[in-house]
FIDREN-295569 format. One record per atom (N, C-alpha, C): x negated, y, z; residue number from 1. Coordinates in steps of 0.1 Angstrom, whole numbers, padded with zeros to 4 digits. Atoms other than C-alpha are relative to their C-alpha. Layout:
FIDREN-295569
+-------+-------+-------+-----+
!     X !     Y !     Z !   k !
+-------+-------+-------+-----+
!     X !     Y !     Z ! NUM !
...
+-------+-------+-------+-----+
END
This chain:
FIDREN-295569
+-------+-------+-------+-----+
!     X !     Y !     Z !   k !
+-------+-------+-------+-----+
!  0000 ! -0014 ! -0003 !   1 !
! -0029 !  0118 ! -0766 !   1 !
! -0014 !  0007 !  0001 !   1 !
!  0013 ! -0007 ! -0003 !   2 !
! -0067 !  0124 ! -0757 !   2 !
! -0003 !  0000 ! -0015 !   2 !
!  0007 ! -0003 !  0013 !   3 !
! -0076 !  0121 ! -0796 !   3 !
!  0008 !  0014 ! -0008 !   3 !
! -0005 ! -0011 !  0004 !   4 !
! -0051 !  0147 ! -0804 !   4 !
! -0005 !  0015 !  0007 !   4 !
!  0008 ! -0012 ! -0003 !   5 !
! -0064 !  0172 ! -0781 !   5 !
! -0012 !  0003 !  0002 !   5 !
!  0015 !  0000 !  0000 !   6 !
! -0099 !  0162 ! -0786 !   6 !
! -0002 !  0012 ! -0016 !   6 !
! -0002 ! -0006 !  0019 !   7 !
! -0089 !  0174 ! -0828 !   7 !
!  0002 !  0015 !  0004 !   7 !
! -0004 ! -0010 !  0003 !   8 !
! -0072 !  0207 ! -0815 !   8 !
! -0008 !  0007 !  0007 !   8 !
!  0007 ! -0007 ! -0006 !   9 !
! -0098 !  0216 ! -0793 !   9 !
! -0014 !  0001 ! -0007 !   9 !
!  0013 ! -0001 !  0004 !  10 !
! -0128 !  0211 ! -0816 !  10 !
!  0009 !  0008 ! -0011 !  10 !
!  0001 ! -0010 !  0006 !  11 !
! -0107 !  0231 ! -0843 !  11 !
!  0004 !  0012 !  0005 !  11 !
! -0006 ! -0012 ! -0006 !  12 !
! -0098 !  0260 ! -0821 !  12 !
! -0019 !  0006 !  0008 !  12 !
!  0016 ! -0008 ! -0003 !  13 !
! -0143 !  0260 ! -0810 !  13 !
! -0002 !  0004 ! -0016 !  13 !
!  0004 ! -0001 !  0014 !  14 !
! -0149 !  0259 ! -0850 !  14 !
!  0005 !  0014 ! -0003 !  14 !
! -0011 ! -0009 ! -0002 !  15 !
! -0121 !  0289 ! -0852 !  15 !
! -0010 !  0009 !  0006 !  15 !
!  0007 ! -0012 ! -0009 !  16 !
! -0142 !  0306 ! -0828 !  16 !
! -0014 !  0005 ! -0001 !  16 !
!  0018 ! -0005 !  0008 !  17 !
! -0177 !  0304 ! -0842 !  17 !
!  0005 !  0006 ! -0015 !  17 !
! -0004 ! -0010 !  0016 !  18 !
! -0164 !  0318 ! -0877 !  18 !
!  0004 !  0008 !  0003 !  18 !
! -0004 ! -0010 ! -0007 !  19 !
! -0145 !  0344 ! -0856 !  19 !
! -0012 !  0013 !  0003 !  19 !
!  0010 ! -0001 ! -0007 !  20 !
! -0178 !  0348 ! -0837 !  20 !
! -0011 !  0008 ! -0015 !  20 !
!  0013 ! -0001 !  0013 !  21 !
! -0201 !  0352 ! -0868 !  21 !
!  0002 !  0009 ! -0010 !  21 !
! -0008 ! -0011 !  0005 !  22 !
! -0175 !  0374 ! -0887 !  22 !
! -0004 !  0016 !  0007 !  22 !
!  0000 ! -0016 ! -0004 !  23 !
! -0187 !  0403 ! -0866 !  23 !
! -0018 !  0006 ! -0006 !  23 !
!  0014 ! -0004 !  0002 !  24 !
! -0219 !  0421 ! -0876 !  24 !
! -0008 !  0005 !  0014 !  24 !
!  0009 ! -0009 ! -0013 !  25 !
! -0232 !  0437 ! -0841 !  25 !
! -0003 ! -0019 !  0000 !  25 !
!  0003 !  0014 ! -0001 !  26 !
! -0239 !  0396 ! -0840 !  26 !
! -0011 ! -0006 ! -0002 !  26 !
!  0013 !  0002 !  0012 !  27 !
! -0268 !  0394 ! -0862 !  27 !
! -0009 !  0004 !  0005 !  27 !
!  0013 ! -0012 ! -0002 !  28 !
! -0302 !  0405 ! -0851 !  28 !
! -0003 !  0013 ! -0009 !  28 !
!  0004 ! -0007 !  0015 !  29 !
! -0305 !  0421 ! -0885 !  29 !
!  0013 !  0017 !  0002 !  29 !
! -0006 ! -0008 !  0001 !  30 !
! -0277 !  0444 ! -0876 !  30 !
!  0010 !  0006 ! -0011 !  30 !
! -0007 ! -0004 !  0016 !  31 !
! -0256 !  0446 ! -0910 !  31 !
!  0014 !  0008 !  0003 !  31 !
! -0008 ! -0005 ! -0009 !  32 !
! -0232 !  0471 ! -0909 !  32 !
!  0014 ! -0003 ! -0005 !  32 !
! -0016 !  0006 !  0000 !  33 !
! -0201 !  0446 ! -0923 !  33 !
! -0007 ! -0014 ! -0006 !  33 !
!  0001 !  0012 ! -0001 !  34 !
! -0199 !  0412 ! -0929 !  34 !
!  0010 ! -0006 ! -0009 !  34 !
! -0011 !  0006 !  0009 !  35 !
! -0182 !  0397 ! -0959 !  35 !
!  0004 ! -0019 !  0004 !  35 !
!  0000 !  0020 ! -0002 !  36 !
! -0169 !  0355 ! -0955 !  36 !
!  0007 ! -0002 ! -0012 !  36 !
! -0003 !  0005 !  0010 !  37 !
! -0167 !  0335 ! -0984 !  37 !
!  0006 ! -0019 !  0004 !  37 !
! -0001 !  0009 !  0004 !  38 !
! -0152 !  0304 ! -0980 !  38 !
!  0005 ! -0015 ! -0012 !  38 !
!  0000 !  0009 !  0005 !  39 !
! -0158 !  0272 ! -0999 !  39 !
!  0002 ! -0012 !  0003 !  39 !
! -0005 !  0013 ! -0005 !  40 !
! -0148 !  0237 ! -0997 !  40 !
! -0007 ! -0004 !  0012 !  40 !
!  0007 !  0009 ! -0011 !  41 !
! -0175 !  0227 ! -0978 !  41 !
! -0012 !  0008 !  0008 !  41 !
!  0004 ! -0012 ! -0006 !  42 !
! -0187 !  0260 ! -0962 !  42 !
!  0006 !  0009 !  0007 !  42 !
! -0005 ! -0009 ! -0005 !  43 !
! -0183 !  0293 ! -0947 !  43 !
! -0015 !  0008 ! -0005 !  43 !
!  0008 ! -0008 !  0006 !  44 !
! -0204 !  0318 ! -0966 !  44 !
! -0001 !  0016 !  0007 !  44 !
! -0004 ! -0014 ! -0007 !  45 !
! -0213 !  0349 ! -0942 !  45 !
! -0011 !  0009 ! -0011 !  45 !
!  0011 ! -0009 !  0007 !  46 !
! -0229 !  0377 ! -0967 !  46 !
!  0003 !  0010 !  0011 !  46 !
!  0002 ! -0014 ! -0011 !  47 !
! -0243 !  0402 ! -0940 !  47 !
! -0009 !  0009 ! -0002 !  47 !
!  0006 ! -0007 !  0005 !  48 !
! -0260 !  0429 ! -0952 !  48 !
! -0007 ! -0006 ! -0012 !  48 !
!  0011 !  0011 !  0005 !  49 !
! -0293 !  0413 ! -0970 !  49 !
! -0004 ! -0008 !  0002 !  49 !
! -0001 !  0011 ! -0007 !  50 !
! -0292 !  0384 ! -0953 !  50 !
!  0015 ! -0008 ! -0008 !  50 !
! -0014 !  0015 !  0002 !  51 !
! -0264 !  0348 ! -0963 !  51 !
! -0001 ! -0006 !  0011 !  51 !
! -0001 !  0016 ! -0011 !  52 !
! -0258 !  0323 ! -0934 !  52 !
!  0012 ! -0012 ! -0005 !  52 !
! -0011 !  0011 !  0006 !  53 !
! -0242 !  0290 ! -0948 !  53 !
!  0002 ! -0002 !  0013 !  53 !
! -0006 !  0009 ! -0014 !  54 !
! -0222 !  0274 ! -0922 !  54 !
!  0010 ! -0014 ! -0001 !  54 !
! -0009 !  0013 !  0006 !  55 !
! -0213 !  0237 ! -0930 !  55 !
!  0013 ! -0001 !  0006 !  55 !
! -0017 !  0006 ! -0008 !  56 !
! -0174 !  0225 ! -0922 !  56 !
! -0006 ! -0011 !  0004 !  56 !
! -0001 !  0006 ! -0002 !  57 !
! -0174 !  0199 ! -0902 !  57 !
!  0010 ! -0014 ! -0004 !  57 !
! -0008 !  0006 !  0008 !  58 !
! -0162 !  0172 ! -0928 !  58 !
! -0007 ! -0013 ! -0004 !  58 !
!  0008 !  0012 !  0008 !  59 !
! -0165 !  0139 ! -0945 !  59 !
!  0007 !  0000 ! -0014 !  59 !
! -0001 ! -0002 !  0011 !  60 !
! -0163 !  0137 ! -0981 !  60 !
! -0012 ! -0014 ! -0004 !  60 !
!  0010 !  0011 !  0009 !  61 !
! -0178 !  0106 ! -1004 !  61 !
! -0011 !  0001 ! -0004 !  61 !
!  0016 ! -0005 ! -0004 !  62 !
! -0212 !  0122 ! -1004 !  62 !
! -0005 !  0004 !  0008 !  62 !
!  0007 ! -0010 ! -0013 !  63 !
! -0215 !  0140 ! -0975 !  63 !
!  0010 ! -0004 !  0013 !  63 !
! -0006 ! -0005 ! -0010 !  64 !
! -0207 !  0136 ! -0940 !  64 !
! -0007 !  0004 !  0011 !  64 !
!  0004 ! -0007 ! -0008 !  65 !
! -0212 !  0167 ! -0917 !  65 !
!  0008 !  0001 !  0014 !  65 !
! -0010 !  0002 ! -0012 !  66 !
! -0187 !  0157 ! -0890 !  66 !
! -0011 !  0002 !  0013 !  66 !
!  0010 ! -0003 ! -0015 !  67 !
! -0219 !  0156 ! -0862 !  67 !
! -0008 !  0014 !  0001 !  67 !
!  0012 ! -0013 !  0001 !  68 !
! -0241 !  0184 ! -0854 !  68 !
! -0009 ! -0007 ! -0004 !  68 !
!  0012 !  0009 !  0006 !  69 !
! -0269 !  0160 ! -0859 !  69 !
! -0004 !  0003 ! -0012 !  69 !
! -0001 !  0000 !  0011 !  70 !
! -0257 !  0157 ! -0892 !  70 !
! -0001 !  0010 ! -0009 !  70 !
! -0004 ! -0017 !  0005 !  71 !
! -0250 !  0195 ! -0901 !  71 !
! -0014 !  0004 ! -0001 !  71 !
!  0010 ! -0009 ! -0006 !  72 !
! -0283 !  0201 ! -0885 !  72 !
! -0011 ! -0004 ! -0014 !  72 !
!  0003 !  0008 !  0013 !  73 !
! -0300 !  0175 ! -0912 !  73 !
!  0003 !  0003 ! -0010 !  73 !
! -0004 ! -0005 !  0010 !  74 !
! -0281 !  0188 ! -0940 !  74 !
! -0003 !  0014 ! -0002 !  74 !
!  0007 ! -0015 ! -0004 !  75 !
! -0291 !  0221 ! -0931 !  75 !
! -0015 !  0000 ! -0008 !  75 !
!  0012 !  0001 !  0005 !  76 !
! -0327 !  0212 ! -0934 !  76 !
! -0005 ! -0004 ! -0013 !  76 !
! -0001 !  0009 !  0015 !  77 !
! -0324 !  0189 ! -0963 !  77 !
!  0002 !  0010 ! -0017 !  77 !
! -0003 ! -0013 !  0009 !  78 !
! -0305 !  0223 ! -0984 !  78 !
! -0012 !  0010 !  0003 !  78 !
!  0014 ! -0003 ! -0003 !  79 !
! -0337 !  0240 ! -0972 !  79 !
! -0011 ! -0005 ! -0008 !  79 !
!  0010 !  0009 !  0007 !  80 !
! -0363 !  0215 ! -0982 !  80 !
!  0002 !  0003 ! -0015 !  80 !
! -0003 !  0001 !  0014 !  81 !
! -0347 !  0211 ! -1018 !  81 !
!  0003 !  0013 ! -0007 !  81 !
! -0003 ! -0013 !  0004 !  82 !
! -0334 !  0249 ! -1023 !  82 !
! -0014 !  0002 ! -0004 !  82 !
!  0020 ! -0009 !  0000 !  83 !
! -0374 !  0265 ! -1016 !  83 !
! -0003 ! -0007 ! -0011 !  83 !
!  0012 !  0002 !  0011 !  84 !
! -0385 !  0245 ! -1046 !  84 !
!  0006 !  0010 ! -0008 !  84 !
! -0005 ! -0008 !  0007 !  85 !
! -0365 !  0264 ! -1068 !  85 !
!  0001 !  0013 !  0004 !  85 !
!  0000 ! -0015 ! -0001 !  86 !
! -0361 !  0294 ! -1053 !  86 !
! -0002 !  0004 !  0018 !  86 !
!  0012 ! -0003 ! -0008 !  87 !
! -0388 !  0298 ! -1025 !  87 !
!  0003 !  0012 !  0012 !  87 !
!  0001 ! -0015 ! -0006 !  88 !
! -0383 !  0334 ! -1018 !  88 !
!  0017 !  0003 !  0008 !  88 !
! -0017 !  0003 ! -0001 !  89 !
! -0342 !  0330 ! -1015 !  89 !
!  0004 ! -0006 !  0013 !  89 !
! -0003 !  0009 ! -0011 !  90 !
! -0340 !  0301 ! -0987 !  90 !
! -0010 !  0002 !  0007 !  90 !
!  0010 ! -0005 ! -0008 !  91 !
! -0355 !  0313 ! -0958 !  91 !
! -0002 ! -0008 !  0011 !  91 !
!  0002 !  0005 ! -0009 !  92 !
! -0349 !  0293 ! -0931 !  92 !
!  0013 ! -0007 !  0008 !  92 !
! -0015 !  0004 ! -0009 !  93 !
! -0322 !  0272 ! -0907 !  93 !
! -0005 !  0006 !  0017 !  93 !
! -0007 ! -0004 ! -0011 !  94 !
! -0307 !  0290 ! -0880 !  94 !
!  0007 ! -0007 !  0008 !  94 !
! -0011 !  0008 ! -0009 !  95 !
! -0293 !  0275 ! -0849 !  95 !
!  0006 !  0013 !  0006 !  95 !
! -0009 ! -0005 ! -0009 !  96 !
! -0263 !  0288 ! -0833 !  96 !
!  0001 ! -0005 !  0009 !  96 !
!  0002 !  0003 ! -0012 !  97 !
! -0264 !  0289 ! -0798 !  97 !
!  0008 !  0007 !  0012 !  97 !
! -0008 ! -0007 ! -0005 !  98 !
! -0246 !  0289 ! -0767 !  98 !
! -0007 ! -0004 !  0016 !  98 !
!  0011 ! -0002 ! -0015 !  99 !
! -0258 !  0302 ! -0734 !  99 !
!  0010 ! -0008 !  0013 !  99 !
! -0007 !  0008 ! -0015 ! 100 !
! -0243 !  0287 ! -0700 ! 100 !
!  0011 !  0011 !  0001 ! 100 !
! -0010 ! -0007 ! -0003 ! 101 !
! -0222 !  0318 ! -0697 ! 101 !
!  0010 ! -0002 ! -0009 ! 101 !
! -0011 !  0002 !  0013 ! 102 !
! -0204 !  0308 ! -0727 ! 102 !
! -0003 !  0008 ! -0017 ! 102 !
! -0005 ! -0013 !  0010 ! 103 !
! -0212 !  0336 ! -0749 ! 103 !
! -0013 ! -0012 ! -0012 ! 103 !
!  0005 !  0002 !  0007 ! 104 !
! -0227 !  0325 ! -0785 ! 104 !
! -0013 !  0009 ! -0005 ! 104 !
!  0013 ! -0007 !  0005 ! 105 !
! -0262 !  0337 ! -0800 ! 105 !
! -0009 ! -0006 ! -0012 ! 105 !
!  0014 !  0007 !  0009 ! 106 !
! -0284 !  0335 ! -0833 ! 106 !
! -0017 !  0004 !  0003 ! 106 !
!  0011 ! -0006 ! -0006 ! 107 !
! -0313 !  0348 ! -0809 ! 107 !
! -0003 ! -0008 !  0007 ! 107 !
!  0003 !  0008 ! -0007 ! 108 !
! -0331 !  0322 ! -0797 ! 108 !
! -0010 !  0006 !  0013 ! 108 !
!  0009 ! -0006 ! -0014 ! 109 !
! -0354 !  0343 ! -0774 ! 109 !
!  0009 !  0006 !  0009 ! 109 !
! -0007 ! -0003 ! -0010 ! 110 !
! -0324 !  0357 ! -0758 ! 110 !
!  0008 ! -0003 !  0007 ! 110 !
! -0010 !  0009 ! -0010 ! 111 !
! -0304 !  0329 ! -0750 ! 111 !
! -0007 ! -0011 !  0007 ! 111 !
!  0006 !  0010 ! -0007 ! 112 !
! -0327 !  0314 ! -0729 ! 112 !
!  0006 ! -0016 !  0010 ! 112 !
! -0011 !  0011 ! -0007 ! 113 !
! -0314 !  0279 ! -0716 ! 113 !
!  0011 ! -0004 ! -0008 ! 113 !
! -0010 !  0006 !  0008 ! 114 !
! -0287 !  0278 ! -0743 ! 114 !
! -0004 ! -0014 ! -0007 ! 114 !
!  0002 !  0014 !  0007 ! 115 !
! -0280 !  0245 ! -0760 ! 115 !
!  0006 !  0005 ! -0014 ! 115 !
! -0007 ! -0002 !  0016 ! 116 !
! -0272 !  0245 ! -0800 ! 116 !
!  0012 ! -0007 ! -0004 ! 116 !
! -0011 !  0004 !  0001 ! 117 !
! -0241 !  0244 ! -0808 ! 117 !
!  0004 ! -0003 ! -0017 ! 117 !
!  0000 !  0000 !  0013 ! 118 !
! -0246 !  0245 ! -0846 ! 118 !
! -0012 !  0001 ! -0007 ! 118 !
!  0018 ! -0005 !  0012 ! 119 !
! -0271 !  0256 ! -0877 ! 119 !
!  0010 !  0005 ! -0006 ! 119 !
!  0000 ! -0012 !  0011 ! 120 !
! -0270 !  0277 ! -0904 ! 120 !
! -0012 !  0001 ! -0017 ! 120 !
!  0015 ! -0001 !  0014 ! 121 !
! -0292 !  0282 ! -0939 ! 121 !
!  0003 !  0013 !  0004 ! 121 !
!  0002 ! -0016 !  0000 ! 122 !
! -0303 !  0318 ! -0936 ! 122 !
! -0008 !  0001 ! -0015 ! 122 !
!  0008 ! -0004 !  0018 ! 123 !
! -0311 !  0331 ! -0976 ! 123 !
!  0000 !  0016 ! -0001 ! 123 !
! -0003 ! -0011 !  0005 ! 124 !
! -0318 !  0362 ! -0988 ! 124 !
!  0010 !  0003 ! -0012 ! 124 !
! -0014 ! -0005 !  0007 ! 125 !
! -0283 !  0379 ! -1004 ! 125 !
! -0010 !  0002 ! -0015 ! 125 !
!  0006 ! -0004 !  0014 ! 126 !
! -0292 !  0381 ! -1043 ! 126 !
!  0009 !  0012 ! -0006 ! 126 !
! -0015 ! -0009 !  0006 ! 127 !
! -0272 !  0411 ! -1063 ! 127 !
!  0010 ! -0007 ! -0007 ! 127 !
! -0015 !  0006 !  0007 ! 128 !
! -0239 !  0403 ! -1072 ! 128 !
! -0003 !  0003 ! -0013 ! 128 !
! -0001 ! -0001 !  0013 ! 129 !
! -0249 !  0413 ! -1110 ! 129 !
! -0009 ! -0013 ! -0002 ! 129 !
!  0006 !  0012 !  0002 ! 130 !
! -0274 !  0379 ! -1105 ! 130 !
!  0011 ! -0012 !  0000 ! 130 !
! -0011 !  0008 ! -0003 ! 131 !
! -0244 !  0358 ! -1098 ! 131 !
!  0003 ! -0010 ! -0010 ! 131 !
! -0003 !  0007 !  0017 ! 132 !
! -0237 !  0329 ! -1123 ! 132 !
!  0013 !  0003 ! -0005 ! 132 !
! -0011 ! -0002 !  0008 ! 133 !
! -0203 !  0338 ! -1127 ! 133 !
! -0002 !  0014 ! -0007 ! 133 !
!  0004 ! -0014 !  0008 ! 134 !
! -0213 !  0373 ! -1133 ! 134 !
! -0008 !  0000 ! -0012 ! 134 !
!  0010 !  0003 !  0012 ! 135 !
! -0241 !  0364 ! -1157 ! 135 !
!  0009 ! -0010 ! -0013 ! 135 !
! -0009 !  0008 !  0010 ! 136 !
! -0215 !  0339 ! -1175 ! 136 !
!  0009 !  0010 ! -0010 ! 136 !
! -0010 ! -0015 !  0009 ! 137 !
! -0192 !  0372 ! -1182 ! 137 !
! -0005 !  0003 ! -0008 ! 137 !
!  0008 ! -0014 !  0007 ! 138 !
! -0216 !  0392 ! -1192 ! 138 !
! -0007 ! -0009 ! -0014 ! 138 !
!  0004 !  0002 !  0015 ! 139 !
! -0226 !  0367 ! -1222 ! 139 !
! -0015 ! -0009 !  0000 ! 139 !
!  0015 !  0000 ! -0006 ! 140 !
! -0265 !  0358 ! -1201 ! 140 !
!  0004 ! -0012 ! -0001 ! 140 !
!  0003 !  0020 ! -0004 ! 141 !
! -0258 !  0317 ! -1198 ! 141 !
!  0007 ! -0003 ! -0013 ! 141 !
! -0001 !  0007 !  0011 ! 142 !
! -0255 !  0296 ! -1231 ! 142 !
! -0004 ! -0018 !  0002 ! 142 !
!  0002 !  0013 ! -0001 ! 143 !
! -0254 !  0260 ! -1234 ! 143 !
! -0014 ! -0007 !  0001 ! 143 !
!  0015 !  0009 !  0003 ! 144 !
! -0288 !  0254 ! -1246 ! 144 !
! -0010 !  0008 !  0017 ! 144 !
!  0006 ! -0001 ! -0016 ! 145 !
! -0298 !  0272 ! -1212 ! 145 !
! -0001 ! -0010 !  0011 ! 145 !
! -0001 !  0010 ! -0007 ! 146 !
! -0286 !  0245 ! -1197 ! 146 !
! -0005 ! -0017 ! -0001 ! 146 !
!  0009 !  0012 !  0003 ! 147 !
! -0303 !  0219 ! -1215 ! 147 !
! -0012 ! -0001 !  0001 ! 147 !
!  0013 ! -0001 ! -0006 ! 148 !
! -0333 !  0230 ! -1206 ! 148 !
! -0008 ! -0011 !  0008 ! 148 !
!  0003 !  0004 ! -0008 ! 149 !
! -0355 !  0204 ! -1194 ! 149 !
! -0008 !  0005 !  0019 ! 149 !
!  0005 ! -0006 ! -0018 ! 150 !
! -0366 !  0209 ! -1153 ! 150 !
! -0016 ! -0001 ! -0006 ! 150 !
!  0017 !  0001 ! -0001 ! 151 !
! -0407 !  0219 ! -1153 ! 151 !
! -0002 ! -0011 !  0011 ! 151 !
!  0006 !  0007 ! -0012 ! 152 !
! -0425 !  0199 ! -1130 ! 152 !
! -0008 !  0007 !  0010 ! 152 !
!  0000 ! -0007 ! -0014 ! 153 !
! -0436 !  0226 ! -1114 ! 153 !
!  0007 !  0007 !  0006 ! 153 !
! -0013 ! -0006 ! -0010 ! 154 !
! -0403 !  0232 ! -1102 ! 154 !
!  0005 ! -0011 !  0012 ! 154 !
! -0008 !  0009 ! -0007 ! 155 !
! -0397 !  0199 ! -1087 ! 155 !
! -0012 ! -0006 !  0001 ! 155 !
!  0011 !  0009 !  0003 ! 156 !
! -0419 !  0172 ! -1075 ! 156 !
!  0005 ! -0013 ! -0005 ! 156 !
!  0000 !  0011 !  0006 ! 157 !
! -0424 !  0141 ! -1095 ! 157 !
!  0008 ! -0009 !  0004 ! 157 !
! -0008 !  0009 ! -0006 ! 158 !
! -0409 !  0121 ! -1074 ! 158 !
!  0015 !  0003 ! -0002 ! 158 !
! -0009 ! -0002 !  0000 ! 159 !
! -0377 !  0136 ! -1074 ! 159 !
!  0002 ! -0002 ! -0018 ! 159 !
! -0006 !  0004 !  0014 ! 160 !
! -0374 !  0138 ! -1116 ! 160 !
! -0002 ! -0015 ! -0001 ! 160 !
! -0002 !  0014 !  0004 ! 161 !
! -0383 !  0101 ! -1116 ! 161 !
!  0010 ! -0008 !  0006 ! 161 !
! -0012 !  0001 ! -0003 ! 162 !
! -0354 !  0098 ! -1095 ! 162 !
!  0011 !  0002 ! -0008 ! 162 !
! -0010 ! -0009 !  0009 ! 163 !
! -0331 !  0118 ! -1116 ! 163 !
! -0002 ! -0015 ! -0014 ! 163 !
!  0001 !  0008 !  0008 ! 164 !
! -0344 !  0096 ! -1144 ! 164 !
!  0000 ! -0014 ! -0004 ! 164 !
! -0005 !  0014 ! -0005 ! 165 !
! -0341 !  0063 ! -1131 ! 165 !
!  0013 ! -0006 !  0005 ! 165 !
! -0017 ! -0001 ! -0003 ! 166 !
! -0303 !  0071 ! -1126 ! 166 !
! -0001 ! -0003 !  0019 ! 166 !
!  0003 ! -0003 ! -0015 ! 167 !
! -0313 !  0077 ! -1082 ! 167 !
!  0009 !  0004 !  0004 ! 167 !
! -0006 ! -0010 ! -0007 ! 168 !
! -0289 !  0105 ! -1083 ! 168 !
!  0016 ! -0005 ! -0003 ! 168 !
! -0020 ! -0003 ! -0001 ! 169 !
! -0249 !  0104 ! -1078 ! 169 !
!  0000 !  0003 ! -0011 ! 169 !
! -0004 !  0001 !  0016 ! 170 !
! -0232 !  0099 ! -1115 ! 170 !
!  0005 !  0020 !  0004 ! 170 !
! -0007 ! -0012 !  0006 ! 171 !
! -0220 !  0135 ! -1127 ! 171 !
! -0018 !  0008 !  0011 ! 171 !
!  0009 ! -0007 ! -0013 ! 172 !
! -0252 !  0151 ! -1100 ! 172 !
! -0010 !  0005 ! -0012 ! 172 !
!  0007 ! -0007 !  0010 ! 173 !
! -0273 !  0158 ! -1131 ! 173 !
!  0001 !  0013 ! -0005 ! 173 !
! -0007 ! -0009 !  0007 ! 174 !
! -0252 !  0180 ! -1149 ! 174 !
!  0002 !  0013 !  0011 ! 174 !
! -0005 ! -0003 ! -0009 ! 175 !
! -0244 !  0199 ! -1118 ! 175 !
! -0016 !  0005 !  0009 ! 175 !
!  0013 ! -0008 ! -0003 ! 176 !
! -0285 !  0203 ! -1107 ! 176 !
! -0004 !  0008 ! -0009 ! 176 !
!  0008 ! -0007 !  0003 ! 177 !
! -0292 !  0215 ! -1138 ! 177 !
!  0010 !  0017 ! -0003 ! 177 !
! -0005 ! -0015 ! -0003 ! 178 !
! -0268 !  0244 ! -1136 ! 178 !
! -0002 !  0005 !  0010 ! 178 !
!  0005 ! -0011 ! -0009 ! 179 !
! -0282 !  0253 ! -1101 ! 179 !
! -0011 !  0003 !  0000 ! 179 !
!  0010 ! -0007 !  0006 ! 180 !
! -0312 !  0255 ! -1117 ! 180 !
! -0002 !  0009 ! -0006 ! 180 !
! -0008 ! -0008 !  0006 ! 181 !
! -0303 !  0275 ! -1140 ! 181 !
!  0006 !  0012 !  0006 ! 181 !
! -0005 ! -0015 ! -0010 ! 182 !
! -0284 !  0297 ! -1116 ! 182 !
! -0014 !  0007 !  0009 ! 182 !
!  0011 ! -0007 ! -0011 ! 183 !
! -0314 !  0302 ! -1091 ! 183 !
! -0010 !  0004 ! -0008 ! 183 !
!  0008 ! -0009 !  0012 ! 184 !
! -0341 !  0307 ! -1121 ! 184 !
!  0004 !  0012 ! -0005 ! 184 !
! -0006 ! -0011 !  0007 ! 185 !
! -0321 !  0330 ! -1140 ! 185 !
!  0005 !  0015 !  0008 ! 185 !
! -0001 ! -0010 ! -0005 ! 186 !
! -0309 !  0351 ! -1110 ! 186 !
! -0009 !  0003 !  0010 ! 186 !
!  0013 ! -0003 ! -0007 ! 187 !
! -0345 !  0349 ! -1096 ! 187 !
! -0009 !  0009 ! -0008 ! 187 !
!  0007 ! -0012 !  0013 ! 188 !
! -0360 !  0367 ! -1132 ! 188 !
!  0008 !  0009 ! -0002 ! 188 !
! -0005 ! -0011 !  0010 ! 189 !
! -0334 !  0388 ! -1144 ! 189 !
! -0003 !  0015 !  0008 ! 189 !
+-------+-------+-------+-----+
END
């Protein structure tokens, strides 16, 4: 019985930070609505000009974000690797935080004494006409776009001699170089 209401009580706090984060007066930034996208293995807040990713707490054959620890690390890690490609885009990880009174905050100066209850990637929102599916409609993405080899001054060395020494997860190729592709193309256009 304690593992069952260990499960409904961590999905009923999860519940409550998406809830929580869903509101705009929330934000330092003040946005005045808050769209949520979710994806398999996210919660996508577009708030004004500002994104906040917010990992699920999940395991999957590549990834497992089940700890904070782990979220916190993957956090950083989507950080680290985003900025080469698109620098200006990924801005930084955000902790969510929660003060002794209970109440949640992405204000670290104001919740003094809070402990982290989460993270976040904080990106700057791109226009929805940058969008790859948008750019796919419109006719903008072609195959040979995608064959493009990666510069090396997009990536460091080490990482393509990865890629090329077969380093990366089978199908993970095909799949970087379309978010290259996405983040180049909706970083120029």
């Amino acid at each position: 019985m304690p593992r069952i209401r260990s499960v409904v009580g961590a999905q009923a706090a999860l519940r409550a930070k998406v809830a929580w984060l869903a509101q705009p007066d929330h934000y330092p930034h003040r946005p005045r609505a808050v769209e949520i996208i979710e994806t398999h293995f996210a919660w996508v807040f577009l708030a004004g000009d500002r994104v906040y990713k917010f990992k699920k707490p999940l395991l999957q054959a590549t990834m497992d974000y089940r700890t904070l620890a782990r979220r916190g690390r993957a956090c950083r890690e989507e950080l680290r690797l985003n900025r080469r490609l698109a620098p200006h885009v990924y801005l930084r990880v955000v902790p969510l935080l929660r003060a002794s009174s209970g109440s949640l905050s992405l204000r670290p100066r104001q919740a003094s004494g809070a402990m982290v209850v989460d993270w976040l990637v904080q990106m700057r929102r791109l226009r929805a006409s940058r969008m790859l599916d948008r750019l796919i409609s419109a006719g903008a993405v072609h195959g040979a776009d995608l064959a493009r080899p990666v510069s090396p001054s997009s990536l460091h060395a080490r990482s393509i001699g990865r890629w090329r020494t077969g380093h990366i997860a089978p199908g993970c190729a095909a799949r970087f170089a379309a978010t290259r592709l996405c983040s180049a193309r909706a970083i120029s256009l």
